[in-house]
N, C-alpha and C positions, 0 to 999 in steps of 0.2 A: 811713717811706715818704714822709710827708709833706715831709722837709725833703731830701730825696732829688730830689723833685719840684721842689721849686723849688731846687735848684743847678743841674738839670739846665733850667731852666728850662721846664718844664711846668707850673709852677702858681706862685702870687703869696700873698702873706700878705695883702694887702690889693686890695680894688676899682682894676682899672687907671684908671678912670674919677672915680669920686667919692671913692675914699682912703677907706674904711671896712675895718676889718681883716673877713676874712672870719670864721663860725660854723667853718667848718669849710675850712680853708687849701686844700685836695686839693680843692677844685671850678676852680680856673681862674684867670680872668681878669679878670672880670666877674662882680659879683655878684647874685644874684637880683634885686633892689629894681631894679638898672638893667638888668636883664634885662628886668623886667614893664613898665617903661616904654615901649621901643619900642613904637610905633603905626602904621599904614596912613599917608601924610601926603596931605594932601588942604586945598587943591586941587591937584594936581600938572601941573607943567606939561609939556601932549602934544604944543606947536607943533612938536619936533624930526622931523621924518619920515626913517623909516630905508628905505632902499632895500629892494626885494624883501620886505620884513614889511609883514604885510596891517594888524596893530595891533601895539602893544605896550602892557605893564602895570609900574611901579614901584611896590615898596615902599613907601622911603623914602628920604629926601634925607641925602646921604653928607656926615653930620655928625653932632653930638654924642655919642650913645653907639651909635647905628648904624654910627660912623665908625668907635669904637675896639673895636667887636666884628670888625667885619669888619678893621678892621688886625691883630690880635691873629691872629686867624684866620690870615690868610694869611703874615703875617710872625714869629709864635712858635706856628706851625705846629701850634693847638691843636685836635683831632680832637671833642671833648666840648664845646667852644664852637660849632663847625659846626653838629652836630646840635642844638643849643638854638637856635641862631638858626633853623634850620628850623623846629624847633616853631613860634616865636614867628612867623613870617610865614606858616604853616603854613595858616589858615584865609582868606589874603588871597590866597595862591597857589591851593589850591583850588576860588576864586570864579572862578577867571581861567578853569581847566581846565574847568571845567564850562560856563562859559560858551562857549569857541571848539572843545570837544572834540575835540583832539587823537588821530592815532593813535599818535604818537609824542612821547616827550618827554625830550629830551637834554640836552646842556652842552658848552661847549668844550671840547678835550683841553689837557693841558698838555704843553711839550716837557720832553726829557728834564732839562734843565739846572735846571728850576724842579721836578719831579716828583722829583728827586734832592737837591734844597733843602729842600722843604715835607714831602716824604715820602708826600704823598696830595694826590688834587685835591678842595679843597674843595667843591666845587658839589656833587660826589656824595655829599658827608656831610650837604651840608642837604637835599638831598633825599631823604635818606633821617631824616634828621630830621626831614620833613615828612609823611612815608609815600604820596610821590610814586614809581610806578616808571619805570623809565628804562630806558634805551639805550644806549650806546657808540657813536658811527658816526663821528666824526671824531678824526682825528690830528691832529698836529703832524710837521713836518718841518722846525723851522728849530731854533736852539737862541738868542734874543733872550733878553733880560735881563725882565722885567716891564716892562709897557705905562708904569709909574707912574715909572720913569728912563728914559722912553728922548722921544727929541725927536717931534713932530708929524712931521717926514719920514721918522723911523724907524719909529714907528709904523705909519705908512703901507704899508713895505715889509715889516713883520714881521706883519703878517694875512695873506701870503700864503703861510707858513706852515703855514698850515689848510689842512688835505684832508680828503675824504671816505673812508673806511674804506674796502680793494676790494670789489668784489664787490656794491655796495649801491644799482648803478643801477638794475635791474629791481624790488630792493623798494621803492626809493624813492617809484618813479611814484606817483601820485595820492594821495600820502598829505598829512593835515595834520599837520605838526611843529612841535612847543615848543622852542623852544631859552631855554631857564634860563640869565642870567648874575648874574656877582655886582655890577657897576660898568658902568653907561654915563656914559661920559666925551666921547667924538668918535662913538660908533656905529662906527666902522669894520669890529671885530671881527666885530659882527652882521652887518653887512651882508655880509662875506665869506660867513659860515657862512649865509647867505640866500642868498646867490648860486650858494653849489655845491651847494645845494637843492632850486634852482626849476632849474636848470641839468640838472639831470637826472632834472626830473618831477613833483617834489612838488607836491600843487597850492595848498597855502597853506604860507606859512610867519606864525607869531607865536615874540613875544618875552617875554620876563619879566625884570624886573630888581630885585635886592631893593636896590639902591640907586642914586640917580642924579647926579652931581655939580652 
């Protein structure tokens, strides 16, 4: 099974990060020792202001081994490294919730083109790896290549993209919603999915990011 796993490339013999062979090959990518490392980083810097988000909260800075969990994650499409990294920011996401209490607490959708690549959308597995409940309420309607190839003008044009689920303007109203992402890079994304928020009611919008470039 093990070695099944890694031709199929699902799992590594050795740490993608620090090159130590794993106890046991069938855990992944990352191994424990640089699992436990990630930490909250602080002091982090809040000067970026995101349009229509009342606050926002980051992680950690998209580097070292945060960098190559979360690449691993979204590019060898590994479902069991999601949910650990939720663990692991688990009790810094929490602090956030409890702090702005939220009715609602979501994540971007992915379109079809990268959801047929990745096979799941990762934000939903660390949230649930965090034992965070959530919500569904935005689509996707464009099919753009990931944010991480594509240029600042494209970028620009491929948030717009994002839609609000039908049907979801009379619940929306007066509600405070979370929106979870994985990477603030330009904010653009956010500030879409804040816009088609407050655009039809909601009365706060907040952000969470488990890492920020």
């Amino acid at each position: 099974m093990i070695g099944l796993l890694q031709r199929l490339g699902l799992s590594s013999e050795k740490c993608d990060y620090c090159g130590k062979f794993f106890v046991d090959p069938s855990q992944g990518f990352v191994c424990d020792e640089c699992l436990g490392s990630i930490k909250p980083y602080h002091p982090m810097d809040y000067s970026k202001k995101l349009e229509y988000v009342v606050s926002y909260r980051v992680f950690g800075r998209y580097e070292g081994v945060l960098k190559e969990i979360v690449h691993n994650i979204k590019f060898k499409s590994s479902k069991s490294l999601a949910l650990l990294l939720g663990k692991a920011i688990k009790e810094h996401l929490w602090e956030y919730i409890e702090e702005t209490e939220p009715d609602i607490i979501t994540f971007p959708s992915l379109n079809l083109r990268r959801l047929w690549g990745r096979g799941f959308n990762q934000l939903e597995y660390i949230l649930r790896g965090a034992d965070v409940p959530y919500m569904m309420i935005f689509k996707r309607t464009d099919m753009s290549k990931p944010m991480a190839f594509l240029s600042a003008e494209k970028r620009q044009r491929a948030v717009f993209g994002h839609k609000l689920k039908d049907g979801l303007i009379d619940f929306l109203e007066g509600k405070r919603v979370l929106v979870v992402d994985d990477l603030l890079t330009t904010g653009s994304t956010m500030e879409r999915l804040a816009y088609l928020l407050v655009s039809v009611g909601a009365e706060k919008v907040y952000a969470y990011f488990v890492a920020s470039a």
